[in-house]
C-alpha positions in Angstrom: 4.6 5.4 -5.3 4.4 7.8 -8.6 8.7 7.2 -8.5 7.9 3.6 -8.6 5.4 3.7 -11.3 8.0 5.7 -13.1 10.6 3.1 -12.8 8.6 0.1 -13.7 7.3 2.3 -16.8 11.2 2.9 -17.8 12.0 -0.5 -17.4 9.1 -1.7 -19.5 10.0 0.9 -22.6 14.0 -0.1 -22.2 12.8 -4.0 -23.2 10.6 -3.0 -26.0 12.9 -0.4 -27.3 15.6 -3.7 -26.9 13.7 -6.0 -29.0 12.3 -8.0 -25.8 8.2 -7.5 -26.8 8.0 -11.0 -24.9 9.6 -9.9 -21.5 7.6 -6.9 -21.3 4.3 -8.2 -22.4 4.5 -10.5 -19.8 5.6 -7.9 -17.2 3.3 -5.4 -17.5 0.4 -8.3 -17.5 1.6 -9.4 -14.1 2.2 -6.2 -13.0 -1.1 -4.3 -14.1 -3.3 -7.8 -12.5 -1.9 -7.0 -9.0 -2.8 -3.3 -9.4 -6.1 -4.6 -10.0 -6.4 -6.9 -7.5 -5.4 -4.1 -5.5 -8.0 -1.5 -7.1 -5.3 0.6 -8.5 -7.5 1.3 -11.3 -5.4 4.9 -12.7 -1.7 3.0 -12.3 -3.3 0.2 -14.0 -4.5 2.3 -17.1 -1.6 4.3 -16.9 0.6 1.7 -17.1 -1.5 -0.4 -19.8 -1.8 2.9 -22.3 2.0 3.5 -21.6 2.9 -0.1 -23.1 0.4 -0.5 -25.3 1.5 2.7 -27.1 5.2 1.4 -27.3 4.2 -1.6 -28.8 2.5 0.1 -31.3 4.9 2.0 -32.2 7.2 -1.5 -32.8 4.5 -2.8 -34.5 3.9 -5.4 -31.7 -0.7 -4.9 -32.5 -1.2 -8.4 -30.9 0.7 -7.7 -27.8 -0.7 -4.4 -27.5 -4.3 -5.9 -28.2 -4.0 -8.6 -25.6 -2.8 -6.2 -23.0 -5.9 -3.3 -23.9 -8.5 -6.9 -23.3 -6.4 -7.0 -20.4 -7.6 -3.9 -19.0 -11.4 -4.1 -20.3 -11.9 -7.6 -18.6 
């Protein structure tokens, strides 16, 4: 599972670092609802803090807000 969550992470930094904020926004938010729905609280998080980090770092604040809401709700 952790080589999984590895890839999925990789894949999500390789779109922001391409310029497609959109395509991984919308990834990780279907992605970290069915950890939830599956109580996968840590992958969740981890997966959440991992993004939201990238997108800050693009200056992408209103992705990375809406995906950090994500995670609180």
């Amino acid at each position: 599972m952790a080589d999984r969550q590895a890839k999925i992470l990789e894949s999500m930094k390789e779109s922001i670092a391409s310029g497609d904020f959109y395509e991984a926004h919308q990834r990780t938010r279907t992605i970290v609802s069915r950890h939830l729905m599956k109580k996968q609280y840590d992958n969740a998080y981890n997966l959440i803090s991992e993004v939201v980090a990238s997108l800050i770092e693009h200056n992408h604040l209103k992705s990375a807000s809406d995906l950090a809401l994500l995670y609180v709700e």
